[in-house]
Structure formats: structure tokens, C-alpha cells
C-alpha positions in Angstrom: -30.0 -3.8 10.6 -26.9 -5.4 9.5 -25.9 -5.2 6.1 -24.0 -8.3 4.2 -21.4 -7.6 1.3 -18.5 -9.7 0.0 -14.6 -8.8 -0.6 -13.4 -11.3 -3.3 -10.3 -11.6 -4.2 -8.1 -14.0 -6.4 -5.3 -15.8 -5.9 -3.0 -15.0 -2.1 0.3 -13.6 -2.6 2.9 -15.0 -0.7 4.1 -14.6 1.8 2.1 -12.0 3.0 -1.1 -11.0 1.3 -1.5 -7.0 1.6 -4.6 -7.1 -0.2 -6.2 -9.8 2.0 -4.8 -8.0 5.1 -6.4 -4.6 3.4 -9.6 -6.7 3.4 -9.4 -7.8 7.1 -8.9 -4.4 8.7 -11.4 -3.2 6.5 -14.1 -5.8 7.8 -13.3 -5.3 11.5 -13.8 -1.4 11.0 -17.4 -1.9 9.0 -18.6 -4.2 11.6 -18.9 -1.3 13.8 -20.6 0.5 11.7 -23.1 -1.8 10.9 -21.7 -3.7 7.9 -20.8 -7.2 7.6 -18.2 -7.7 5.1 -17.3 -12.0 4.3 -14.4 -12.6 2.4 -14.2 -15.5 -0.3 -11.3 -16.1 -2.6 -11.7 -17.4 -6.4 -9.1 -20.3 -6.1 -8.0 -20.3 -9.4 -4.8 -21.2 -8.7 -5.6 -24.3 -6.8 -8.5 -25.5 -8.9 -7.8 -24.2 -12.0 -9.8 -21.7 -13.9 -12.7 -23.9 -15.1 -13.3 -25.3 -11.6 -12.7 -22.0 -9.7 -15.6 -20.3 -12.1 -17.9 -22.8 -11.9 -17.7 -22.5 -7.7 -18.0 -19.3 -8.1 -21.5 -19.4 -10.6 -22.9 -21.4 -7.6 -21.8 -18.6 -4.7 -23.3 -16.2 -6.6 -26.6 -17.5 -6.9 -26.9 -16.2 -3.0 -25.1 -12.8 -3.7 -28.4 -11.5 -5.7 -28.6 -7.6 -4.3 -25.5 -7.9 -2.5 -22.2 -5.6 -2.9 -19.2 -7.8 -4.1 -16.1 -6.2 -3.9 -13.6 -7.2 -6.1 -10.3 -6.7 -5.4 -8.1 -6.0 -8.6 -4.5 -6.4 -9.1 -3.2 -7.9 -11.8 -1.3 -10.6 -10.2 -4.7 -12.1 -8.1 -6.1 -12.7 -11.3 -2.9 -14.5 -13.3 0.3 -16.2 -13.0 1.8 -13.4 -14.7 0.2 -10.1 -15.1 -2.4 -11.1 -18.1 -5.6 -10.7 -15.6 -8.1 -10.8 -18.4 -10.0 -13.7 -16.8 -11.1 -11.0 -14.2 -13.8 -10.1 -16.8 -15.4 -13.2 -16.5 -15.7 -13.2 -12.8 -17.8 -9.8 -13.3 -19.6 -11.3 -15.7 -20.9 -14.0 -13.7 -21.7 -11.9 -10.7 -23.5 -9.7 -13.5 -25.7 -12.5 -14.0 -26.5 -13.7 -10.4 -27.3 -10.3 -9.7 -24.5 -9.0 -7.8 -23.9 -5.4 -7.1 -20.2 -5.3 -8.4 -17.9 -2.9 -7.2 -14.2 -2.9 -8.3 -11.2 -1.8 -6.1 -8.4 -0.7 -8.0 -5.1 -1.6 -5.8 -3.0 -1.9 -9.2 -4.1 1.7 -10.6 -1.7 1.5 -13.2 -0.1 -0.8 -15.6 3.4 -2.8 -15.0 6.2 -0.8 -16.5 8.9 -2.3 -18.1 10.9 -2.1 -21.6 10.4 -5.9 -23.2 8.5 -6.7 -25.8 6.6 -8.7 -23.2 6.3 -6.0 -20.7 4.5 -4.4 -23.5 1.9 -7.0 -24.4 1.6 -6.9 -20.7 1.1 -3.5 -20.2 -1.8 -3.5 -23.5 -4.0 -6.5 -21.8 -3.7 -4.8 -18.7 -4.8 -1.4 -19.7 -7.7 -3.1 -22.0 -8.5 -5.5 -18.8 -9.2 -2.5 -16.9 -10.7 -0.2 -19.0 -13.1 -3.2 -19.8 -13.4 -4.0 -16.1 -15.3 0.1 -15.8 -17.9 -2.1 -18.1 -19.4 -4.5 -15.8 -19.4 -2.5 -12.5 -21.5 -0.5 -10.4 -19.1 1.4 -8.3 -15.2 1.6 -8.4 -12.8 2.2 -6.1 -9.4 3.8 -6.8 -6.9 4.2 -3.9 -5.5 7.0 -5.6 -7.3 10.2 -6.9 -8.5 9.2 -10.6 -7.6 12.4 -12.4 -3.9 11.1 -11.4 -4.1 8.1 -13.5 -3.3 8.0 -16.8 -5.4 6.1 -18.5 -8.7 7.6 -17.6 -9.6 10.8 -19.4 -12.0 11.1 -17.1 -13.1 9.4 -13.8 -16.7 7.0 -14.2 -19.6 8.7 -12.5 -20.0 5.9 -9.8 -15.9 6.4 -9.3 -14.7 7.1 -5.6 -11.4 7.8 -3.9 -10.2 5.7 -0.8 -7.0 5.8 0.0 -5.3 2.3 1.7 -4.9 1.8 5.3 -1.5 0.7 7.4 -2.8 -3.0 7.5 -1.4 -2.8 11.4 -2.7 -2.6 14.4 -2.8 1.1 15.0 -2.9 2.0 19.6 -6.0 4.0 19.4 -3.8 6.7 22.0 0.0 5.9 20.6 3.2 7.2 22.5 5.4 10.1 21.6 8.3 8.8 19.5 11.3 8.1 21.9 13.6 11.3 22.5 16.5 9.0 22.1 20.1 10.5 21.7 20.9 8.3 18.7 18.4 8.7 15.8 17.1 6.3 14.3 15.8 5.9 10.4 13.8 3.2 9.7 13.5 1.7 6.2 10.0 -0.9 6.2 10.6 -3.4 3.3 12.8 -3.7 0.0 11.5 -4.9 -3.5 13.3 -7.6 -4.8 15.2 -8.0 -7.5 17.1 -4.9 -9.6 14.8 -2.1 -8.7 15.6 -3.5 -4.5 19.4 -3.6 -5.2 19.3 0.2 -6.5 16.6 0.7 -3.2 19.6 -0.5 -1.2 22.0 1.6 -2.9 20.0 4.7 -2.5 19.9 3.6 1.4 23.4 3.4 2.1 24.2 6.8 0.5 21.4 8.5 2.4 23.0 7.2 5.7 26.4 7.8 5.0 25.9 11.3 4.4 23.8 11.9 7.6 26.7 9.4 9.5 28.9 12.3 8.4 27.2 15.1 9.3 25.8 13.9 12.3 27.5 11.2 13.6 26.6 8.1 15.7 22.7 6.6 14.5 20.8 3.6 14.2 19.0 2.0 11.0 16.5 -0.5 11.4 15.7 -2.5 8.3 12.9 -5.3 8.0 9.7 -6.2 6.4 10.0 -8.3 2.8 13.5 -9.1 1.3 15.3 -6.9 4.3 17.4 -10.1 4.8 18.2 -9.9 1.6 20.2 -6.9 1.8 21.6 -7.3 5.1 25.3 -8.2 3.8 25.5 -5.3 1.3 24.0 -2.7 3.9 26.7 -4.3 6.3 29.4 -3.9 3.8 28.4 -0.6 3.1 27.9 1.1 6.1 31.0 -0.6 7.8 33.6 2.0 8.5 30.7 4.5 9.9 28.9 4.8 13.8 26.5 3.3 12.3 23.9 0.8 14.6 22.6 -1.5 12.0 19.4 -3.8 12.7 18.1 -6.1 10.0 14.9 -8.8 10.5 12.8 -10.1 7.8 8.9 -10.3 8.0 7.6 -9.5 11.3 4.2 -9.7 12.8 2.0 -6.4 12.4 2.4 -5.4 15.9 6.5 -5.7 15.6 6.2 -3.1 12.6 4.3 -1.0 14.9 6.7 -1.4 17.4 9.8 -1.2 15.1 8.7 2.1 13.5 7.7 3.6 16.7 11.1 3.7 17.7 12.4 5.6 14.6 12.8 8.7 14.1 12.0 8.8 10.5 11.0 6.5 7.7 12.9 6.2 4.9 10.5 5.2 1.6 13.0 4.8 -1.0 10.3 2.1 -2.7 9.5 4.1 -5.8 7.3 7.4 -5.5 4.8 7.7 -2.6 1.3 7.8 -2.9 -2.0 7.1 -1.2 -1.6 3.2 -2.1 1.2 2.3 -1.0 0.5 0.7 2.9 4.5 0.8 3.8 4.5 4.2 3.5 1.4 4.5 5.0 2.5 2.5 8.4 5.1 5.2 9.1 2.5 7.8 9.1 -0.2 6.0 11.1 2.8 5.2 13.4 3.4 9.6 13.5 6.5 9.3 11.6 8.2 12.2 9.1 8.8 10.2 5.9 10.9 11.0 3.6 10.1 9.8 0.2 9.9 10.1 -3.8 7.4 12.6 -6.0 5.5 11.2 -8.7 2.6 11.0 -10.6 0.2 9.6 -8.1 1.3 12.0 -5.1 -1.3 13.7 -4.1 -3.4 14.7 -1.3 -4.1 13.5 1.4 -0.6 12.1 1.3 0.7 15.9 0.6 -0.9 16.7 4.1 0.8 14.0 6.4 4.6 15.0 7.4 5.9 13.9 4.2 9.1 15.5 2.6 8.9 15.0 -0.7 12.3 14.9 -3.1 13.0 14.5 -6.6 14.1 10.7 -7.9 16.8 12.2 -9.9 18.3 14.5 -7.2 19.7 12.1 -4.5 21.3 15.4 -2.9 17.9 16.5 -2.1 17.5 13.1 -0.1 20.7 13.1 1.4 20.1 16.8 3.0 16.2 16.1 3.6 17.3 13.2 6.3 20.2 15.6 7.9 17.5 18.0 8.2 14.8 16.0 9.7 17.2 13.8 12.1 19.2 17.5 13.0 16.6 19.6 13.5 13.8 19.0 16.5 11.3 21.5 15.5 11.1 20.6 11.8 10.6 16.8 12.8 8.4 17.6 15.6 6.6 19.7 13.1 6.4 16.6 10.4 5.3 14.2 13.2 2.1 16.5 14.1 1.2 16.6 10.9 1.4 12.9 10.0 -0.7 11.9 13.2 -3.3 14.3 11.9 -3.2 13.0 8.5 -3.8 9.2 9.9 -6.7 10.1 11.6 -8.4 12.1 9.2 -7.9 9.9 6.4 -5.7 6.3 7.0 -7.2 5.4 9.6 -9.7 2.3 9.5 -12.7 3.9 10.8 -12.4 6.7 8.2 -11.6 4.2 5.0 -14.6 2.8 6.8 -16.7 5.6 6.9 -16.0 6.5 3.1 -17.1 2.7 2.2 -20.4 2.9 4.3 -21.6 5.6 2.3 -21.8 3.8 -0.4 -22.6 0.1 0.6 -25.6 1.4 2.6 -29.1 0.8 1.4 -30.6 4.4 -0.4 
């Protein structure tokens, strides 16, 4: 028997939607075990709020008994960051007779030092706590004692972590045993915070450039192109191999980070949600990346090398180790390949969700 459930989700980002990608890989890998997943979008943005809920009262009439999965982050839900109007989406699959579960991709509020930042960071909070109100199962893609505004996690809480979003070779090749190593760095935030990213870049690879000599850095995803002229100017006067593309299509990223021989995260600290990071281990990369408050395991068992935000020395001598040494990398890659098919791999985020969306 095949069972039906919805992923709903608010407004698409542009110009890639992570969480409707999330949503896609998800469905493919429930369908072989059993589970239809549709996915609808509240187009709030399009129609207007009005409009969009009143479309949405008459879906739900033929959601009664059915899982609806809302997907949460505060931008699906508004314009900028205020996603109260989430809670009356729950309410009106409360009243159809949904089975509403919430998945947390924003586990935490926006930071920020504003006066706004700070209204925005008190209506999300309240949005959220509110949201544990009106559903039946939630879904945090970090551990929920690492959040901090739960004291403690809801009994219908669960823990699944995100996926690559990419299309994964079910047997993937060895990464290349190419003279000229090769760091790959998979997107750049924009603004400030991607500016500092691309700062932290350069001096990472000009310290291994010294040490070691000739290598290769690949650069692309979101706002890569962006950067290209200050990486350029940066890295001019070194052996340095420099490759910069925007967006690419899925299997490019797999194909792009195959050939590294080490992923750079530099986008704030890593953790079980955050899908760029993720692609370099699914794709059986080391990755070197940030500690913070939401690092935990299972990340903590792929081949990560983890590094202090405030010590960029520590950065600096973790990529001369990993691109110098062939043990210790060999050693990182074993461990991330591992760590994807145990726990990022569809079938797995898959097989945590099917316990339970299944009828008991």
C-alpha cells in the first residue's frame, strides 16, 4: 500500500530553491520505500496572502489524515524574516484535519545588531516557539538540545539531518591522485559576511601556495562570480590555478568537487544543515571547516577538521596538512564516505522519515 503525504512550502528562493531541491530528493527516495510524497507551494508571494490562504483552506479539505510537511524558514513565509503568517497556515491544516509536521531548516533566529535585527530575531523566536503549538511531529535538521531556544526538545521532536541535494553515483570514483591539489570552495554568501568569506579564502591559499607550492582552486556555486576579481587580485603573484563558475547544474557540483582534494567551508560554522558542506562529504571529500554551536554528530564522524573562527592559523596549517599529507587525507576521505552512507544519504534521511509517516 502506498502512502500519500504533502511537503508544503512557501514562497521559492531564487535562484535556486535548496529547500524545494531538499523536498525533491526527498520524494524520489520515499517512493522506494513505499511513500508518495506531492509537493504544493503556498503562493503567497504571487497571490498575496488572502488569496494564497484561501487556496489553501480548499487543498486542505482533501488532506484530512494526511502528513503535511511544512517546510519552515523564515524567509518562505515573508518578504523579510517576519514569518508569523506561518501560524495561520497550521491553523488551517489544523482544521481540515491534517497531520502537521514541521521541518525546521532555519533552527535558529537571524543574527544581527540593528534595532530591526532585533524585532526580527523576537517574532522569529515567538513564530517558532508558537509553531511547536499546532504540530504533531517536528523535524529539526540539527540535534535539538544544540538549539538554544528549546529547553527541552517536544516529545514528537526528531533529528534528520539534510541531504547533498545532488545526484550522488551510487559506486563513486576515488578522488584523482593528481600532482597538483586541488581545494574546492562550493558557494559564497553575499554581501559583508561573503567579502570576509573571500578574505579568509585567499589567506588560507596563500599560506599552503607557500608551503607547498603549485595548486589549483576551484570556486563556484552562488555569488562565486562575484568574487572572482578579488580572488584574482589576490592570489596573483602565487602558482596558483584559479577556476571560478557561478551556479552549475547538480551533476557539475558533483563533478567539480570530485576533482578536489578538499573542501574548503569557510561559510560560517558547519553543521548537519548546512547542504554545501554536506556535498563535499557525500562526494568523499576532507572538509575543512568552522566549530560552533550546532556541530555535532553525525557531522563530527565524517572527515571533517574542525578549527576555531578566531584562530585563522589553525585553518591555514589544517589545509597544508590535509593537501601535504596522503595518509591523513586518505584517512579523512574514508571517513566521510562512511559518514554519507550512514547518515546523508537519501535512502537513510528516507528511512528516518518512514518511521514516522507510516501508518501505526
Amino acid at each position: 500500500m502506498t502512502i500519500s503525504c504533502i511537503a508544503l512550502l512557501g514562497r521559492k528562493d531564487e535562484p535556486v530553491d535548496a529547500v524545494e531541491e531538499y523536498c525533491r530528493y526527498l520524494a524520489a527516495a520515499l517512493q522506494t520505500q513505499g511513500i508518495q510524497l506531492e509537493i504544493h507551494h503556498v503562493l503567497w508571494k504571487v497571490q498575496g496572502w488572502p488569496a494564497a490562504l484561501q487556496a489553501l483552506r480548499l487543498q486542505a479539505i482533501k488532506w484530512r489524515d494526511l502528513w503535511v510537511l511544512v517546510q519552515y524558514t523564515a524567509l518562505a513565509w515573508s518578504a523579510r524574516g517576519f514569518p508569523q503568517k506561518v501560524l495561520q497556515v497550521l491553523k488551517i491544516l489544523k482544521s481540515a484535519g491534517a497531520r502537521v509536521g514541521i521541518v525546521f531548516h532555519d533552527v535558529e533566529p537571524y543574527p544581527g545588531t540593528r534595532l530591526i535585527d532585533s524585532v526580527r530575531r523576537f517574532v522569529q523566536l515567538r513564530t517558532m516557539r508558537r509553531v511547536l503549538d499546532f504540530s504533531d511531529l517536528e523535524v529539526f535538521t540539527v540535534p535539538p538540545e544544540k538549539l538554544s531556544w528549546l529547553q527541552a526538545a517536544p516529545p514528537n521532536a526528531i533529528f534528520v539531518p539534510v541531504g547533498p541535494n545532488l545526484p550522488i553515483p551510487t559506486l563513486q570514483e576515488p578522488s584523482p591522485q593528481d600532482p597538483v591539489p586541488t581545494i574546492g570552495v562550493f558557494s559564497i554568501t553575499g554581501g559583508e559576511p561573503g567579502a570576509r568569506e573571500t578574505r579568509v579564502i585567499i589567506a588560507a591559499v596563500r599560506h599552503a601556495s607557500e608551503k607547498i607550492g603549485k595548486l589549483r582552486l576551484s570556486v563556484f556555486g552562488r555569488c562565486a562570480e562575484l568574487r572572482e576579481t578579488v580572488l584574482r587580485d589576490g592570489l596573483h603573484d602565487l602558482p596558483v590555478d584559479l577556476s571560478v563558475k557561478g551556479i552549475v547544474d547538480p551533476a557539475q557540483v558533483v563533478h567539480k568537487l570530485s576533482a578536489c582534494n578538499v573542501l574548503l567551508f569557510v561559510r560560517g560554522p558547519i553543521s548537519s544543515r548546512r547542504s554545501s558542506a554536506i556535498a563535499g562529504i557525500a562526494c568523499g571529500l576532507p572538509v575543512i571547516a568552522y566549530l560552533g554551536s550546532e556541530t555535532a554528530a553525525p557531522i563530527t564522524e565524517a572527515g571533517v577538521v574542525l578549527v576555531s573562527q578566531d584562530q585563522p592559523h589553525d585553518l591555514n596549517a589544517a589545509l597544508v596538512r590535509v593537501l601535504s599529507d596522503a595518509a591523513y587525507r586518505m584517512n579523512l576521505t574514508a571517513r566521510s564516505r562512511d559518514a554519507y552512507k550512514t547518515h546523508f544519504a537519501w535512502p537513510a534521511i528516507a528511512a528516518r522519515y518512514r518511521v514516522f509517516l507510516s501508518p501505526r
